[in-house]
N, C-alpha and C positions, 0 to 999 in steps of 0.2 A: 504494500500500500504506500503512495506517495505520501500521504502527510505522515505516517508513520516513520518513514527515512528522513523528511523534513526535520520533524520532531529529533528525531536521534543525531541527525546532523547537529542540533544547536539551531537552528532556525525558532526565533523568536514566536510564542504560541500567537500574539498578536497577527505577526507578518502571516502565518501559517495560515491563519483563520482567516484573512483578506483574500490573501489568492485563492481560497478554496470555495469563495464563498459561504461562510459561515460565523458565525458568532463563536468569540471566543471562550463562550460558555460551554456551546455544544462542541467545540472543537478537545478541552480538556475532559469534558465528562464523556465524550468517545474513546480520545487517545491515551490519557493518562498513563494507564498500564501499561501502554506499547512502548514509552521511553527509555531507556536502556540504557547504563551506564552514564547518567547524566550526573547524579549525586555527587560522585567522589573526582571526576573533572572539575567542578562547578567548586568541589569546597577546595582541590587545588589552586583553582583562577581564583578565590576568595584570598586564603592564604596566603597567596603571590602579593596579590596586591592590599595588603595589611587589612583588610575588610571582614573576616573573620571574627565574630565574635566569642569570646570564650564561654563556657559554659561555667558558673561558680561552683566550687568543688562544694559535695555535700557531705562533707567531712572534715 
C-alpha cells in the first residue's frame, strides 16, 4: 500500500493525508499500525538534536 510506504518513509501524516485525499484523522486511525520502525529513529533525531526529554527517575 502506498501511504503505508509513505508513512514508513517518514512522510509527514499531514503531507500523506493531502495527496491521498483524506483527512488526517482517517489517514492515522487506518494506518497507524502499519508504521514500522519509526519510534527508535524518531527518538534518535530527538537525541541528536538535544530535544529529548528525560523521563524523572522514580527512585
Amino acid at each position: 500500500m502506498r501511504l503505508t510506504k509513505w508513512l514508513d518513509d517518514g512522510i509527514p501524516p499531514a503531507q500523506g493525508a493531502e495527496w491521498a485525499g483524506n483527512s488526517v484523522a482517517v489517514l492515522l486511525a487506518t494506518y497507524t499500525r502499519c508504521v514500522e520502525g519509526q519510534p527508535p529513529d524518531l527518538k534518535r533525531r530527538l537525541e541528536a538534536a538535544g530535544d529529548l526529554l528525560e523521563r524523572p527517575s522514580a527512585g
